[in-house]
C-alpha positions, 0 to 999 in steps of 0.5 A: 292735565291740570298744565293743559287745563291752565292752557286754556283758560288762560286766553279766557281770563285774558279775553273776561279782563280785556272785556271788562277794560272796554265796557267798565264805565268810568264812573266805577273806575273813578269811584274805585280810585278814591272819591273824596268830599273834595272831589264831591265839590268840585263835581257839584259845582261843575254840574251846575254850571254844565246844567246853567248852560244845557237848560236854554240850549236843551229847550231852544234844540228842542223847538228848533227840532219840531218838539216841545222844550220840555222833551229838550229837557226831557233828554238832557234829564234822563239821557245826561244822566245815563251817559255820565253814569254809564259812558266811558269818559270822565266827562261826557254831558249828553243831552240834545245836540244842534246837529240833530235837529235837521234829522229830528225834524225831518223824522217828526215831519214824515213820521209824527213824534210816536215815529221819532220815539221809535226811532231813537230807541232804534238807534239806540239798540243799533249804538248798543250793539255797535258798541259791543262789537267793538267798532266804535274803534273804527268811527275815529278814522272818519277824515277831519275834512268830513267832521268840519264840512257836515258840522258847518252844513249842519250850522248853516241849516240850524240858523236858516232854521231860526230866521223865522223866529229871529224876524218874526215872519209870518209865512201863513203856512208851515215853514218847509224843512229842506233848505232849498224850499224854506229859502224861497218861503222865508223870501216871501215872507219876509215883509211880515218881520217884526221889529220888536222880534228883531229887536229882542233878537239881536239884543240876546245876540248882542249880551251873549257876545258882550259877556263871552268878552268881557266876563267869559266865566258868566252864563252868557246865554242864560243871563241873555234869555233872563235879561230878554224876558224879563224886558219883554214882561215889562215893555208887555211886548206881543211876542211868541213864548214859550207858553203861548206857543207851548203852554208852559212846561211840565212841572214833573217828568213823564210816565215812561211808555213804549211808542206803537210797533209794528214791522211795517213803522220799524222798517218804514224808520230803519234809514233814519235810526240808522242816521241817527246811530251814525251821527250820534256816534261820531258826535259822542266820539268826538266830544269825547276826544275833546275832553281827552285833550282837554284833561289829558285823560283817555275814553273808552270808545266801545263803552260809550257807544254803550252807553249812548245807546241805552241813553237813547233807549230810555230818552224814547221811552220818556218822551224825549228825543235823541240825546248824544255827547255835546262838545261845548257842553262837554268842554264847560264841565272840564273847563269848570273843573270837574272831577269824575261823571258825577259832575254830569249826573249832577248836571242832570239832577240840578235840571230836574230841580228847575222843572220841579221847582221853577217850570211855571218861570219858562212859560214866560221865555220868547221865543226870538231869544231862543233862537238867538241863542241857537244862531250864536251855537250855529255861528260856533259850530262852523270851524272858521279857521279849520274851513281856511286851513283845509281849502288852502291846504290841498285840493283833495281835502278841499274837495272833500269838504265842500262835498261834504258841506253841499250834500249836508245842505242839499241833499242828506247828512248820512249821505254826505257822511258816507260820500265824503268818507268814500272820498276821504279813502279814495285820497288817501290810497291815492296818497299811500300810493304815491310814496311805494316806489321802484328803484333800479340798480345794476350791478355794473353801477360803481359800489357806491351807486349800488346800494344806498340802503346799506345792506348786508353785501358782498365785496365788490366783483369786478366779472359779477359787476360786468355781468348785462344778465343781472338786473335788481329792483327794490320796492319801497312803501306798502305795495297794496292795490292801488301800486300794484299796477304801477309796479307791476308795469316797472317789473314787466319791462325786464330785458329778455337778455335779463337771466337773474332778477332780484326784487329787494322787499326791505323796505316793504312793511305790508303786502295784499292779495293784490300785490301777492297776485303781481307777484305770482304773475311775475313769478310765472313769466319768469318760469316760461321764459328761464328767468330766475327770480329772487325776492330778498330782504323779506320778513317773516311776516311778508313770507307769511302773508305769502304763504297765506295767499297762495304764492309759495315755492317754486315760484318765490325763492327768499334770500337774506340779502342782494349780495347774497343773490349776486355770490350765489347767481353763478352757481346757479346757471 
């Protein structure tokens, strides 16, 4: 009993430790390793230089999305914090990422931003769950053609989101959201630009590309912003800031607070929680495969989701809008020698400081270098190179990725995920299907000819060889759905003069229910018309696949090799 007992709890103890693998964040695993003063260092100094570059990006990310910057730093606050705290990489900074702000400003437009607050805790409860059952092992085999057409439609919305601010255009009404009706309203308001918004635009463009060449370790974007304000305070330029458009930001974080629910409100937000649940995984995901080749170090994917979706919770019950792992964020902490999360915990905390200590300073940023920080990050996010390679490299990837960067731009980012994922699958079981293939041999081929693969064999017999009744197939490849019609029209043109046919499945590795049912077919017209059927060269797994769809003997007979079926054809008539 004590033996049985062990039995069972074995797979449980197995399955308790494989749980904690998963879920563990690396936080607790670093901190198990050994965390020294040294470590200490190196974290707090990637945090603040993690944290210089998110405060203008989190205000401008913030304003580009319809809030107020002070709810951009609201979640690179609170949401930094939980994920690096919580995630499962060593280096993942969350915070407000660029490729939210079309959604988020949609939400806020349909919805208000009570409707916005509910729905990022929607989605965060959806990454949550999403996470706990494990599917976020599945969000990796989004097609790369996919990721670099949303990314770059994503870019080219972003900027079209600026060019308001970059001119200083007065459209005498609220710009539209969707590209194709804020184009005609940004032709007609373009008489109004101000040249000193254009100037102070290009100026922040210009020193963020100057010091990314000449010093690429300086803070280019805050030492623009910094710069840019401060001419505008001394010229006493007229322009938009960000008090005056804002009034300032806070000097301390919100009262935390639940939005109104209702069944009607949640059912009314599900397509955009669950828009912001589907970007915000594949955001994360990837900013945390970048970090992965960036150190060398491994994430646990199921774990992030995790704590993602508890960021996104916390984020809409502070006021704050939806948070996700940022890549370029990301890659300056590793960049600046981080050692573990604390670094991002850190970055949090170094930005809380500024709201504590230096808010009133923020009331004095314009506007147009906000915005011109923003084009610099939509310029970046566009994959030049990737773009080139993919339209050079097939029509298939190509098709994929214009579908994916049009539907972003003209239609909606979920819908473009989904379309160019279902394109990305339908070209790769087109391209799987192309390499299973079926050869032909007969026997009365000279020895050489008969059998390339090298298999167990027979010696060569002369009367066997000379035998019309004998006919052998191989098939190579995974015989899946999408060949088993090809293959299956190769098997049904068999001679009737044929008596034996032997199907060689060595270099089969997987069958589907499909390929089983062609095979049952084909085992059926050989019993009606007295032909006997051989499969050989299959595995224990293919038998058991078999077995398990239904085909079993007398219509599959199995053999450990073709010149075992051509010793034993004779016998058999």
């Amino acid at each position: 009993m004590q033996a049985e007992g062990t039995s069972v709890s074995q797979p449980q103890q197995q399955s308790r430790v494989r749980f904690l693998e998963l879920f563990t964040p690396k936080l607790f695993t670093v901190l198990q390793e050994g965390y020294r003063l040294s470590h200490f260092r190196s974290d707090l100094l990637a945090g603040l230089t993690v944290a210089i570059v998110a405060l203008p990006l989190s205000m401008a990310i913030a304003i580009a999305s319809g809030a107020t910057p002070a709810q951009g730093l609201y979640t690179a606050i609170i949401g930094g914090f939980i994920v690096s705290a919580l995630g499962g990489s060593r280096f993942q900074i969350g915070g407000p990422a660029g490729a939210f702000i079309v959604l988020v400003a949609t939400t806020v437009q349909l919805h208000g931003m009570e409707g916005l607050f509910l729905a990022t805790i929607m989605s965060g409860c959806m990454l949550v769950a999403a996470g706990y059952l494990q599917l976020g092992t599945y969000i990796k085999f989004i097609p790369y053609p996919v990721t670099v057409g949303f990314t770059a439609g994503i870019a080219i919305i972003i900027f079209a989101s600026q060019v308001k601010d970059l001119l200083g255009l007065d459209p005498g009404a609220e710009m539209p959201g969707p590209l194709l009706e804020k184009l005609p309203a940004i032709w007609s308001a373009l008489p109004t630009t101000e040249l000193r918004t254009v100037a102070v635009s290009v100026c922040t463009i210009g020193i963020i590309i100057a010091i990314r060449k000449f010093r690429p370790q300086w803070p280019g974007m805050l030492m623009a912003i910094v710069i840019t304000s401060l001419a505008v305070q001394l010229l006493a330029l007229p322009l938009s800031t960000i008090g005056t458009v804002f009034g300032g930001i806070p000097s301390s974080l919100p009262m935390p607070s639940m939005p109104d629910i209702s069944r009607e409100k949640m059912f009314a937000l599900l397509p955009a929680a669950l828009s912001f649940a589907l970007l915000g995984s594949i955001e994360s995901l990837l900013s945390a495969v970048v970090a992965d080749g960036m150190s060398g170090r491994r994430h646990r994917s199921n774990c992030e989701l995790v704590a993602q979706g508890v960021a996104n919770i916390a984020a809409g019950i502070f006021g704050g809008i939806c948070v996700t792992g940022t890549i370029a964020r990301t890659a300056t902490n590793v960049r600046a020698g981080a050692h573990g999360p604390i670094a991002g915990m850190m970055h949090a905390m170094f930005l809380l400081l500024f709201i504590l200590l230096a808010a009133p300073i923020a009331s004095y940023i314009p506007l147009a270098s906000l915005a011109g920080v923003l084009a610099i990050v939509a310029w970046n996010m566009i994959e030049k190179h990737a773009i080139g390679r993919l339209l050079l490299a097939s029509r298939g990837d190509a098709a994929v990725l214009l579908v994916t960067f049009l539907l972003t731009i003209f239609r909606d980012l979920a819908e473009a995920i989904v379309v160019g994922f279902a394109l990305g699958s339908v070209l790769f079981i087109h391209r799987m299907s192309q390499t299973t293939a079926v050869s032909t041999h007969l026997p009365w081929m000279s020895e050489d000819q008969v059998d390339a693969a090298g298999e167990d064999r027979v010696p060569y017999d002369e009367n066997l060889a000379s035998n019309p009744e004998v006919m052998i197939y191989r098939i190579s490849g995974v015989f899946f759905f999408a060949a088993a019609g090809s293959i299956g029209s190769v098997l049904d043109r068999i001679s009737d003069t044929c008596r034996l046919l032997i199907v060689d499945f060595t270099e089969v590795p997987f069958i589907d229910s499909t390929a089983a049912n062609t095979l049952e077919v084909l085992a059926q017209k050989g019993q009606r018309r007295h032909l006997q059927i051989v499969f050989t060269g299959m595995s224990t797994t293919l038998s058991q696949q078999l077995s398990r769809y239904g085909v079993s003997e007398p219509l599959v007979v199995t053999s450990s090799s073709i010149g075992q079926a051509l010793t034993d054809y004779p016998r058999r008539e």
